[in-house]
PyMOL Python script that loads the backbone (N, CA, C, O; Angstrom):
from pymol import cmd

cmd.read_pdbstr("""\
ATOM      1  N   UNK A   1      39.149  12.077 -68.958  1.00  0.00           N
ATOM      2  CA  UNK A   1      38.323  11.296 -68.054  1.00  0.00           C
ATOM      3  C   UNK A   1      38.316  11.952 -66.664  1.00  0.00           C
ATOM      4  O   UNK A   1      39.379  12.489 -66.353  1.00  0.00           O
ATOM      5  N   UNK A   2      37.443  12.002 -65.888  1.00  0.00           N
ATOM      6  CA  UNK A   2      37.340  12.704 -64.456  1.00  0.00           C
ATOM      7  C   UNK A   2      37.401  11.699 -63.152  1.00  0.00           C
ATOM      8  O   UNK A   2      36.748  10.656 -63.117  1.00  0.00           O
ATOM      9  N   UNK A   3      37.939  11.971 -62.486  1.00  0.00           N
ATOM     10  CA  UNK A   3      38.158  11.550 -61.337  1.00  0.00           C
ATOM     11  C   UNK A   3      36.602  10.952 -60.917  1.00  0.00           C
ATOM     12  O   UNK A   3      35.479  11.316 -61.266  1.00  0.00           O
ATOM     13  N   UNK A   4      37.165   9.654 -59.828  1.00  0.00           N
ATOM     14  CA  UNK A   4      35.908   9.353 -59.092  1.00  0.00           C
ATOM     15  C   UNK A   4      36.298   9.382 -57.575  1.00  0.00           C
ATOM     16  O   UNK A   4      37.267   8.747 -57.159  1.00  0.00           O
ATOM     17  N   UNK A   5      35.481  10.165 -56.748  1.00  0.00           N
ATOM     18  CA  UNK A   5      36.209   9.898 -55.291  1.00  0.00           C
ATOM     19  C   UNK A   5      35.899   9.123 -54.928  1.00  0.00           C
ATOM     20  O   UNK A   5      34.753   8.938 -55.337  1.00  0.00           O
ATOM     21  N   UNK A   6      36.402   7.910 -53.903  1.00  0.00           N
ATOM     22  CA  UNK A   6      36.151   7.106 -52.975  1.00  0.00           C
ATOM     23  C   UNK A   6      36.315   7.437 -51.562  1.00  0.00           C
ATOM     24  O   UNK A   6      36.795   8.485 -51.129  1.00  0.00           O
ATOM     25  N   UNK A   7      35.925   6.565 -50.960  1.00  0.00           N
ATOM     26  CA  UNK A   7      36.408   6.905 -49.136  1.00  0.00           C
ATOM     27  C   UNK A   7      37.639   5.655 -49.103  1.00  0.00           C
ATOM     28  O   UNK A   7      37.700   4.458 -49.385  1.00  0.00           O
ATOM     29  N   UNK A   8      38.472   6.620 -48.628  1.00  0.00           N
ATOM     30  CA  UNK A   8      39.486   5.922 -47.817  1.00  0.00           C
ATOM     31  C   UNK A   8      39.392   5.224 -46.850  1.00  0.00           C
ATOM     32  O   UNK A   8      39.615   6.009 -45.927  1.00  0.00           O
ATOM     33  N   UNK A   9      39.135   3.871 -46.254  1.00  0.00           N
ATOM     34  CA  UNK A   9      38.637   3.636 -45.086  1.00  0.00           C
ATOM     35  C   UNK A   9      39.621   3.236 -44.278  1.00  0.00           C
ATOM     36  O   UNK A   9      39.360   3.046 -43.091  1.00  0.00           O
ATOM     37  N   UNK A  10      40.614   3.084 -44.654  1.00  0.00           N
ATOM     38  CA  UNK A  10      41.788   3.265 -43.499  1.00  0.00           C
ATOM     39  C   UNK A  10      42.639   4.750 -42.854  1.00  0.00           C
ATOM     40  O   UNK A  10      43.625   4.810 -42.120  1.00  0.00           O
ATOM     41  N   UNK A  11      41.906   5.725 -43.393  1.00  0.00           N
ATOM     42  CA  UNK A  11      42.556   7.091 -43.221  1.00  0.00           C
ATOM     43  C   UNK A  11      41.223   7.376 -42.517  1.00  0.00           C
ATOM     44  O   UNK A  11      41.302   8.183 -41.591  1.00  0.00           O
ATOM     45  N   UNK A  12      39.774   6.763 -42.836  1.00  0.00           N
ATOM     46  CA  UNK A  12      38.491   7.571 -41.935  1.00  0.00           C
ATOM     47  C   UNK A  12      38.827   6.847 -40.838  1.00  0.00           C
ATOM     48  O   UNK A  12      38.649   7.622 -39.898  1.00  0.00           O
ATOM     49  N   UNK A  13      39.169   5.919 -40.460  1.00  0.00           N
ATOM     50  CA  UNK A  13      39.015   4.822 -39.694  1.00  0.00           C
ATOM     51  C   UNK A  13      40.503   5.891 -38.375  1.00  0.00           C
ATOM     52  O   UNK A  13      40.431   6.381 -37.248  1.00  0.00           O
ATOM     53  N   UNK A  14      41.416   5.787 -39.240  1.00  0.00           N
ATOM     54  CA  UNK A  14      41.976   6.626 -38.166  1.00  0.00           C
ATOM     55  C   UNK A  14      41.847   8.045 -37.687  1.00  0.00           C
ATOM     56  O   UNK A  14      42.502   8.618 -36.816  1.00  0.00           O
ATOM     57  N   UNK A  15      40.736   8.551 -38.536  1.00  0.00           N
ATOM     58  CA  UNK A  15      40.402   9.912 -38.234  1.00  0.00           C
ATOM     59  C   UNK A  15      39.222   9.610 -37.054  1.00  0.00           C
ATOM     60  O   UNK A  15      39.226  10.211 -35.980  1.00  0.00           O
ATOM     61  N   UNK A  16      38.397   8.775 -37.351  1.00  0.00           N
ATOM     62  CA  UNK A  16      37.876   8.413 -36.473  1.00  0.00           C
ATOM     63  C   UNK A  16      38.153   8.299 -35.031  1.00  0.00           C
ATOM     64  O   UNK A  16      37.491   8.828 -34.138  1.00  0.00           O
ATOM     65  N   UNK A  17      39.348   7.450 -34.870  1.00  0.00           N
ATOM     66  CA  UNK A  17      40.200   7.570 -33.420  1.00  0.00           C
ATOM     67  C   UNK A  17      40.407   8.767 -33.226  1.00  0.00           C
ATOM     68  O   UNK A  17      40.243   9.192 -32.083  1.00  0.00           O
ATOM     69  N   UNK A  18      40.810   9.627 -34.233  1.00  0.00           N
ATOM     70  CA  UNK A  18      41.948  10.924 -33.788  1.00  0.00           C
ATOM     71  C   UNK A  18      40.338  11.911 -32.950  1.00  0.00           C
ATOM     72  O   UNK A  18      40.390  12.336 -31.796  1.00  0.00           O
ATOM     73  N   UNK A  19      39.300  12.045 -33.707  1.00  0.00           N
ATOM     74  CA  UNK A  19      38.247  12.907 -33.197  1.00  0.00           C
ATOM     75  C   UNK A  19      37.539  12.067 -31.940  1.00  0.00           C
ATOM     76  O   UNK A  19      37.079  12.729 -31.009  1.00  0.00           O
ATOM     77  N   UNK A  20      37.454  10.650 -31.910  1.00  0.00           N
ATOM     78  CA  UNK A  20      37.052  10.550 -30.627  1.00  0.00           C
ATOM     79  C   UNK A  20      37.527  10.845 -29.274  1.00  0.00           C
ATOM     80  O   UNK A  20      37.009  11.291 -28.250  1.00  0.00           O
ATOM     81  N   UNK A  21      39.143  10.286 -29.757  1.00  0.00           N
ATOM     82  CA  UNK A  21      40.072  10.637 -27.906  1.00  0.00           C
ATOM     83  C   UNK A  21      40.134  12.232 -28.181  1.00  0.00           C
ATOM     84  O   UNK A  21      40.108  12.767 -27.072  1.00  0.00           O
ATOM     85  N   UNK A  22      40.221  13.416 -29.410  1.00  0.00           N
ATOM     86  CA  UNK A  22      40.432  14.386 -29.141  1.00  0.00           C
ATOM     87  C   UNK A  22      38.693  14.700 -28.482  1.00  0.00           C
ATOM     88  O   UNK A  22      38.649  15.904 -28.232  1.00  0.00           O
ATOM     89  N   UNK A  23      37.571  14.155 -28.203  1.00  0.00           N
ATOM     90  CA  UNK A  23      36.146  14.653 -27.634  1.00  0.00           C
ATOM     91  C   UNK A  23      36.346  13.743 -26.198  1.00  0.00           C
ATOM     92  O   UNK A  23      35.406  13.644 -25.410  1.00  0.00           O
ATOM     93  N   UNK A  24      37.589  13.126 -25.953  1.00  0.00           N
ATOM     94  CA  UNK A  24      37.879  12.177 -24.614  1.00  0.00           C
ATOM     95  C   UNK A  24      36.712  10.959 -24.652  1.00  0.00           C
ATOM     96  O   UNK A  24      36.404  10.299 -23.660  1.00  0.00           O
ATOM     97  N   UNK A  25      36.228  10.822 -25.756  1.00  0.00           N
ATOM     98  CA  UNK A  25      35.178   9.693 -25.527  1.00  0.00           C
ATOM     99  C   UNK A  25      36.505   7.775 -25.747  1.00  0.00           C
ATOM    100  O   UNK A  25      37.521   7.597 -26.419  1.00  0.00           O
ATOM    101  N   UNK A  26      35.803   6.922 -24.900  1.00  0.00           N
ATOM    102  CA  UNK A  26      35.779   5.855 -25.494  1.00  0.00           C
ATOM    103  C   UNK A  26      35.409   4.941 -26.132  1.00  0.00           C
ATOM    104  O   UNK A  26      34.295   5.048 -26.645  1.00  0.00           O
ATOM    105  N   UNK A  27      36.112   3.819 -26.328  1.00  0.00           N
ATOM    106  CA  UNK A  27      34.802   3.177 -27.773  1.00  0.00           C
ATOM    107  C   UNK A  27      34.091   2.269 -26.716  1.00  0.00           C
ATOM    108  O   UNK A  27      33.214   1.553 -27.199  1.00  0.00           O
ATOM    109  N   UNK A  28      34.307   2.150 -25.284  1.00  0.00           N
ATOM    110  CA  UNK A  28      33.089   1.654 -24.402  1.00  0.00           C
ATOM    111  C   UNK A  28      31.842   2.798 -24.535  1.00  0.00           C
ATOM    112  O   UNK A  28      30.656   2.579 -24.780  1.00  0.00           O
ATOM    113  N   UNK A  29      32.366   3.799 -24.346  1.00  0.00           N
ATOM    114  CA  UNK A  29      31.026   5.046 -24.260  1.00  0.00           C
ATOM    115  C   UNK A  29      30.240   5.426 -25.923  1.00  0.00           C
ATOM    116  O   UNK A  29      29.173   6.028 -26.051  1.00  0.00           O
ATOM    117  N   UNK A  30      31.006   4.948 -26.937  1.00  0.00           N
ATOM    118  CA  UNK A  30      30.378   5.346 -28.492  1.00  0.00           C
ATOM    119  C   UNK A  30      29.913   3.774 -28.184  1.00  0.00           C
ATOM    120  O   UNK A  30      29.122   3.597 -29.112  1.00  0.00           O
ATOM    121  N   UNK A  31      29.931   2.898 -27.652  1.00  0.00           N
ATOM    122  CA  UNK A  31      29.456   1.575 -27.976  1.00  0.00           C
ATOM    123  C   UNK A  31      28.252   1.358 -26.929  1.00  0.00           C
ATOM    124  O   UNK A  31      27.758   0.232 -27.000  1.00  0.00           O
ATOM    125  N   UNK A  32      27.800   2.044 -26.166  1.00  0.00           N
ATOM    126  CA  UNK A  32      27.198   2.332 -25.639  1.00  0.00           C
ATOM    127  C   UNK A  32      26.056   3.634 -25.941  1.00  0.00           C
ATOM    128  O   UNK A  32      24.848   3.541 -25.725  1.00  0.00           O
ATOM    129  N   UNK A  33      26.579   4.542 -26.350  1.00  0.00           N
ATOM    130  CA  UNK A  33      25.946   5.192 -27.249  1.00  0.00           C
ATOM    131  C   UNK A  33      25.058   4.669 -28.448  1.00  0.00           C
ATOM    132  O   UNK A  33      24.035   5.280 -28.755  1.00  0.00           O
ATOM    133  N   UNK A  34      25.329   3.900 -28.904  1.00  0.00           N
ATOM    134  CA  UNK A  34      24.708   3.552 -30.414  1.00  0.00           C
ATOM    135  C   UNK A  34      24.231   2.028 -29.495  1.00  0.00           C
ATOM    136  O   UNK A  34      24.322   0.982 -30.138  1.00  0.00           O
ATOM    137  N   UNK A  35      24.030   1.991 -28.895  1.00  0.00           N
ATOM    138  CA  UNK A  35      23.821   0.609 -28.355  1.00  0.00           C
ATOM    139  C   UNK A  35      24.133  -0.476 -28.962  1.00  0.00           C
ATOM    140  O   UNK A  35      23.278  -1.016 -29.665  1.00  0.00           O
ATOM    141  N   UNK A  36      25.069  -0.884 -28.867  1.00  0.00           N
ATOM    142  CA  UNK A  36      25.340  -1.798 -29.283  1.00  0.00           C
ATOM    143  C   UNK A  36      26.363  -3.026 -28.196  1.00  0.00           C
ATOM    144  O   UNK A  36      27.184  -2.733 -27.327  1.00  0.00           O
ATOM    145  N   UNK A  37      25.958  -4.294 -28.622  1.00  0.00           N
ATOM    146  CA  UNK A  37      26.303  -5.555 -27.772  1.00  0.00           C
ATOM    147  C   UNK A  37      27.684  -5.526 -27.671  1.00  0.00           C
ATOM    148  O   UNK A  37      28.247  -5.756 -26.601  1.00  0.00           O
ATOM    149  N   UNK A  38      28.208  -5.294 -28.573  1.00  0.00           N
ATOM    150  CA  UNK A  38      29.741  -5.356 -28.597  1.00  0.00           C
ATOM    151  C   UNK A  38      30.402  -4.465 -29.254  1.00  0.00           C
ATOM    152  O   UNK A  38      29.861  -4.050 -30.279  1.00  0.00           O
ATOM    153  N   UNK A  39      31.787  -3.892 -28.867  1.00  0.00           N
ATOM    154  CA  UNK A  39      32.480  -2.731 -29.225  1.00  0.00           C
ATOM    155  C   UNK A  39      32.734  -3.200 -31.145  1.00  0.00           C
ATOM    156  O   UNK A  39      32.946  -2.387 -32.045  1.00  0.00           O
ATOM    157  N   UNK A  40      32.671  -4.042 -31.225  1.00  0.00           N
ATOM    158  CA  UNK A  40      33.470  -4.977 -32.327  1.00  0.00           C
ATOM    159  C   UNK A  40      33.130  -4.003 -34.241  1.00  0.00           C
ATOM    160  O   UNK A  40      33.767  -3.947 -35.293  1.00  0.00           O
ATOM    161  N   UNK A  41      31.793  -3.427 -33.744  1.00  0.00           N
ATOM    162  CA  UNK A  41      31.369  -2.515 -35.290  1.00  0.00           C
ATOM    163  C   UNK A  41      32.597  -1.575 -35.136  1.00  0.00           C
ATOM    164  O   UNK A  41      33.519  -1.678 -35.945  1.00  0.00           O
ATOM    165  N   UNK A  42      32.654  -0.542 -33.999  1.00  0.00           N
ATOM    166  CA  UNK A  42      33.384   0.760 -33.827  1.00  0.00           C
ATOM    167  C   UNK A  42      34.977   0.198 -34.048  1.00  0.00           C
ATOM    168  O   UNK A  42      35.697   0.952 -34.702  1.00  0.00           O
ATOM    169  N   UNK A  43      35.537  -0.980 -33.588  1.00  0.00           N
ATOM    170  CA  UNK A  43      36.707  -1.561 -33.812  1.00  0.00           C
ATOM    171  C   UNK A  43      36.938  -1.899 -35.360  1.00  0.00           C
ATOM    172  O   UNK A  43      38.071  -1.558 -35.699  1.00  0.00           O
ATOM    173  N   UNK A  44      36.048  -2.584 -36.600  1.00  0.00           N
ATOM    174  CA  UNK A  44      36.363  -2.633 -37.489  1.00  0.00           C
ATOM    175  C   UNK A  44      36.524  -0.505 -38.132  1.00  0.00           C
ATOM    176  O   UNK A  44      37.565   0.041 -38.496  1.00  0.00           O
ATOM    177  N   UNK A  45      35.241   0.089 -38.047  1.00  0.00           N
ATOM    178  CA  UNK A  45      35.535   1.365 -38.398  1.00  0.00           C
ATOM    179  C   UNK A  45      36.796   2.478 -38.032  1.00  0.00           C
ATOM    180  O   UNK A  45      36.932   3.611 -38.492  1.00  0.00           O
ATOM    181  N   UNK A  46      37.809   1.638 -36.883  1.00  0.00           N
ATOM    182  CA  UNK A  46      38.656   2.038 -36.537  1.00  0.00           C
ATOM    183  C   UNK A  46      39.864   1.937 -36.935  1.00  0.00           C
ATOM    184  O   UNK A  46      40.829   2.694 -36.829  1.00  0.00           O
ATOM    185  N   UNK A  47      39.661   0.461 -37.622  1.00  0.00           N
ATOM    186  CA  UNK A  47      40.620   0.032 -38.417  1.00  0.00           C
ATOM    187  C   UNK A  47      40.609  -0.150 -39.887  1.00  0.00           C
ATOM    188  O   UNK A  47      41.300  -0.878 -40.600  1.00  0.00           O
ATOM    189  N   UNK A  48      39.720   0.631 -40.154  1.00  0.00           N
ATOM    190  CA  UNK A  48      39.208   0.772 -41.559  1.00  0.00           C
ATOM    191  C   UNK A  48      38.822  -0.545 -42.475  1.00  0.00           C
ATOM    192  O   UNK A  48      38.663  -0.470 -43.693  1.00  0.00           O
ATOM    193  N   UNK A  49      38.713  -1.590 -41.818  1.00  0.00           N
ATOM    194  CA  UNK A  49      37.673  -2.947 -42.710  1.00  0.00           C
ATOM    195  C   UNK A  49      36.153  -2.687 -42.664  1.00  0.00           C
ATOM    196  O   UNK A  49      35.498  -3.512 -43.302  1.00  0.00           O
ATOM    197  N   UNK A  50      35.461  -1.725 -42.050  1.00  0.00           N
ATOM    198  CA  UNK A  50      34.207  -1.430 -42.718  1.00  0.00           C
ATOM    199  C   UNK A  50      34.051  -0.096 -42.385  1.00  0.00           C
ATOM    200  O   UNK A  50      34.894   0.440 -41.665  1.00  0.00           O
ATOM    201  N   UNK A  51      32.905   0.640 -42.889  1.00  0.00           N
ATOM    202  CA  UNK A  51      32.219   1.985 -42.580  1.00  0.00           C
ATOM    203  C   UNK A  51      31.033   2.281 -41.941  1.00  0.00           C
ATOM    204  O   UNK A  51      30.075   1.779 -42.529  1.00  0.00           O
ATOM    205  N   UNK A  52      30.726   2.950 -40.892  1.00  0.00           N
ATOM    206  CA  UNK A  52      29.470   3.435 -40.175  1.00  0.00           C
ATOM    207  C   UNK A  52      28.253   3.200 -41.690  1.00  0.00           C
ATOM    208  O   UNK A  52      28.319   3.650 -42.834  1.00  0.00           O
ATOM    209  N   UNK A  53      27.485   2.532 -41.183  1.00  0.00           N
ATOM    210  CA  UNK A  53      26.223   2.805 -41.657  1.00  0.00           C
ATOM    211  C   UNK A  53      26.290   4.364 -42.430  1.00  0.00           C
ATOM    212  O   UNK A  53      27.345   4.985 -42.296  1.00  0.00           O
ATOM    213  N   UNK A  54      25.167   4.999 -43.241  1.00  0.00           N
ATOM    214  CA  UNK A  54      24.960   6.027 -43.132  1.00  0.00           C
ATOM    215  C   UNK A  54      24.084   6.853 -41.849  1.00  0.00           C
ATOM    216  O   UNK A  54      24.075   8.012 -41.434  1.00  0.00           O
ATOM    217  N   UNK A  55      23.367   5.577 -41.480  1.00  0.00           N
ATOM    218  CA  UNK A  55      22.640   6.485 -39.969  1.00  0.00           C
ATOM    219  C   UNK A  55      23.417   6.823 -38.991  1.00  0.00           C
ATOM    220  O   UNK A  55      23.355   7.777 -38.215  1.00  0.00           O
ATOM    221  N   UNK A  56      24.512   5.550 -39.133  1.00  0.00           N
ATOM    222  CA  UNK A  56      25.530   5.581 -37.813  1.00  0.00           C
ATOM    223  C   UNK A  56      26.293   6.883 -38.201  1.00  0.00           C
ATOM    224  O   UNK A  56      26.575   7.671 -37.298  1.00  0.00           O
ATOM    225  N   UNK A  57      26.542   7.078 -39.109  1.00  0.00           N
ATOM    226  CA  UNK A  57      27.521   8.328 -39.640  1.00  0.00           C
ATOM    227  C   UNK A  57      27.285   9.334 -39.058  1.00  0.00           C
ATOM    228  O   UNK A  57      28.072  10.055 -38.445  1.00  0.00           O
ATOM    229  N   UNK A  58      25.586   9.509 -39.294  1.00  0.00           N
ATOM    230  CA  UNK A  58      25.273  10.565 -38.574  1.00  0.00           C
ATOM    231  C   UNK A  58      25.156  10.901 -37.229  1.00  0.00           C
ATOM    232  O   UNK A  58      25.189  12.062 -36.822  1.00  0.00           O
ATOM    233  N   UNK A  59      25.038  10.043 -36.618  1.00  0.00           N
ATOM    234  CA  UNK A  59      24.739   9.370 -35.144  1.00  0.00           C
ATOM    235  C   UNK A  59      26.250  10.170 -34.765  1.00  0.00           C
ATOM    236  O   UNK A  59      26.428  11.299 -34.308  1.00  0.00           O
ATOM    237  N   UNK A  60      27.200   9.155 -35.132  1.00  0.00           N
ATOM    238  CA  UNK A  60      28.488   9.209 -35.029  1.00  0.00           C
ATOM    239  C   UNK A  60      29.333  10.572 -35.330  1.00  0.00           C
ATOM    240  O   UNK A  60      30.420  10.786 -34.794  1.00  0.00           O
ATOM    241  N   UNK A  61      28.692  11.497 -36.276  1.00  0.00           N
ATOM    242  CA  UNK A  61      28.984  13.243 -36.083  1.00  0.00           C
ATOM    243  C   UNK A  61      28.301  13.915 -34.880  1.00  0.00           C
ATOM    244  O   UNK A  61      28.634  14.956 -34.313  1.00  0.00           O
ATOM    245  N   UNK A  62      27.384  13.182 -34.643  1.00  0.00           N
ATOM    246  CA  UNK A  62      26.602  14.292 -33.849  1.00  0.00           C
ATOM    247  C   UNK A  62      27.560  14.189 -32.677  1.00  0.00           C
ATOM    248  O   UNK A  62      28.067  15.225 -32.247  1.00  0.00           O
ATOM    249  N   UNK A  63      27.854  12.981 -32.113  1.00  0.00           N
ATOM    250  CA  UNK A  63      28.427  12.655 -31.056  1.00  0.00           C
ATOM    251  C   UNK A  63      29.954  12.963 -30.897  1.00  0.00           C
ATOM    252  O   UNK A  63      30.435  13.083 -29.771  1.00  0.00           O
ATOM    253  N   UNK A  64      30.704  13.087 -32.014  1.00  0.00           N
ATOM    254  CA  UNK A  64      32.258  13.674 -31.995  1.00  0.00           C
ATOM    255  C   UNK A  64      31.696  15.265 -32.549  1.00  0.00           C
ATOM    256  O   UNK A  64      32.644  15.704 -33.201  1.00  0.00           O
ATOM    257  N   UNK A  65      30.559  16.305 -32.562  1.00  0.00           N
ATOM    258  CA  UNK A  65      30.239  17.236 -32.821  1.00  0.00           C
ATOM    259  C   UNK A  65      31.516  17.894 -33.834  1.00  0.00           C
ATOM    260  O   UNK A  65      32.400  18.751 -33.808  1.00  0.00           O
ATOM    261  N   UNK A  66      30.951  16.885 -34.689  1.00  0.00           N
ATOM    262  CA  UNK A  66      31.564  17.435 -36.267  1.00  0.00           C
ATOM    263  C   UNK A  66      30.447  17.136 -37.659  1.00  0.00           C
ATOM    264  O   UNK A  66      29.378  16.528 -37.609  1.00  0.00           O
ATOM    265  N   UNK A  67      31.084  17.770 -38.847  1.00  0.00           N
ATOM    266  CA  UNK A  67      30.324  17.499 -39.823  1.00  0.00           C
ATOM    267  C   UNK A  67      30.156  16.209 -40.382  1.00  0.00           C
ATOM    268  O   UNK A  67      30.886  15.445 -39.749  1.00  0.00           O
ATOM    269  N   UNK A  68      29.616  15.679 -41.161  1.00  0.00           N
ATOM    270  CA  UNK A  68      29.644  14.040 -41.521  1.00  0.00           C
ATOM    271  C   UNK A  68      31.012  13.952 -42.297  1.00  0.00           C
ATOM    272  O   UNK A  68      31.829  13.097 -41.955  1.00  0.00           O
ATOM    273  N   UNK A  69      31.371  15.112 -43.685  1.00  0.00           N
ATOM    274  CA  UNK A  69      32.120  14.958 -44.068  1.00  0.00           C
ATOM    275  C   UNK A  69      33.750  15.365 -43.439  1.00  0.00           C
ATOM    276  O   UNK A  69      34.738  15.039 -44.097  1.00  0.00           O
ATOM    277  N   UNK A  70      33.852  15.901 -42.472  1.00  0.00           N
ATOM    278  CA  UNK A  70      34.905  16.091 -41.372  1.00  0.00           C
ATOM    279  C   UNK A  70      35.294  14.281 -40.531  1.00  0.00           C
ATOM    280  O   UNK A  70      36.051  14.229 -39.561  1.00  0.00           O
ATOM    281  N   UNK A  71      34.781  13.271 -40.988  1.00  0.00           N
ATOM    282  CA  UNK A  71      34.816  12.464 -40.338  1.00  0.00           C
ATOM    283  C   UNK A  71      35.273  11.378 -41.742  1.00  0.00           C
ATOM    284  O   UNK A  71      36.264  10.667 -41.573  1.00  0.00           O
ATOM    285  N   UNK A  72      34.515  11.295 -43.101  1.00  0.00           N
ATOM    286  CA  UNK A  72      35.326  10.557 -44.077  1.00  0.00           C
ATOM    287  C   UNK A  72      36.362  11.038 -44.655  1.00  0.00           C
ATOM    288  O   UNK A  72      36.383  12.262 -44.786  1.00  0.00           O
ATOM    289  N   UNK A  73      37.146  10.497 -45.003  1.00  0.00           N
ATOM    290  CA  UNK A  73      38.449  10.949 -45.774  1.00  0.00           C
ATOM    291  C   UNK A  73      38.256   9.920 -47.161  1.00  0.00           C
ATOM    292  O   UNK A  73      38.271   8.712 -47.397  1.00  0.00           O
ATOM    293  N   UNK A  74      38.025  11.492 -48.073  1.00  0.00           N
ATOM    294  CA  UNK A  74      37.856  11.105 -49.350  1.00  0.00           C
ATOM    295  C   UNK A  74      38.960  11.332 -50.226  1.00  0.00           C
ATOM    296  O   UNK A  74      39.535  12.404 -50.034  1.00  0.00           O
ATOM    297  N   UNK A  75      39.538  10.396 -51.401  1.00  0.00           N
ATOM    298  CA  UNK A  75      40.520  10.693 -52.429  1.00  0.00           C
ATOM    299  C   UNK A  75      39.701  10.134 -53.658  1.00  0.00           C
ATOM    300  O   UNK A  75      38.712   9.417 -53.807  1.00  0.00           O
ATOM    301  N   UNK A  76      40.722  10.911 -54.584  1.00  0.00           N
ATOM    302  CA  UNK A  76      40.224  11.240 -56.253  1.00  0.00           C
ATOM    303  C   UNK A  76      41.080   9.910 -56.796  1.00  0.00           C
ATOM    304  O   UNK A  76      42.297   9.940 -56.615  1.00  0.00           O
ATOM    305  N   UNK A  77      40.529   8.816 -57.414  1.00  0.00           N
ATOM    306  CA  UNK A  77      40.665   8.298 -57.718  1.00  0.00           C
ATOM    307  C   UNK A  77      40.487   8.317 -59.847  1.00  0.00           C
ATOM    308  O   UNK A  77      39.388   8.413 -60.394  1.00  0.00           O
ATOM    309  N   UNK A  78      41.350   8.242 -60.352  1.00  0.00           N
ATOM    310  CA  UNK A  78      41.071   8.100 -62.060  1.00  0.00           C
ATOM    311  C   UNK A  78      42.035   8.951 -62.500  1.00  0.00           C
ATOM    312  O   UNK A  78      42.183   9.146 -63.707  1.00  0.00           O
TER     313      UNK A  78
END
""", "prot")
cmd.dss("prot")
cmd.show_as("cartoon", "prot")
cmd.util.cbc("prot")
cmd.orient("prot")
């Protein structure tokens, strides 16, 4: 039987932190960036209870100037 990968969303979620403070951004300035009313999306993706959109994903590489997949952390699951 072959593996299925999933995303880890508590390992993207902290990779997430690790590439934003390493680009010195805050999640006032990515929350502001993506416009949004409240920091509260970028706070769950930080803590891995949900995942960027796929637009946001992209949004969200362009802006830590990395690849999309440099930003999920995927494991082999099966």
């Amino acid at each position: 039987m072959s593996t299925i990968p999933t995303i880890d969303m508590v390992k993207t979620g902290q990779n997430i932190i690790r590439l934003r403070k390493e680009k010195g951004l805050t999640v006032k300035e990515l929350q502001t960036a993506f416009g949004f009313e409240t920091p509260q999306a970028i706070y769950k993706w930080q803590h891995g209870t949900a995942l960027p959109s796929v637009d946001n994903l992209v949004i969200l590489a362009a802006l830590l100037e990395v690849q999309v997949d440099e930003i999920l952390v995927v494991s082999q699951v099966g």
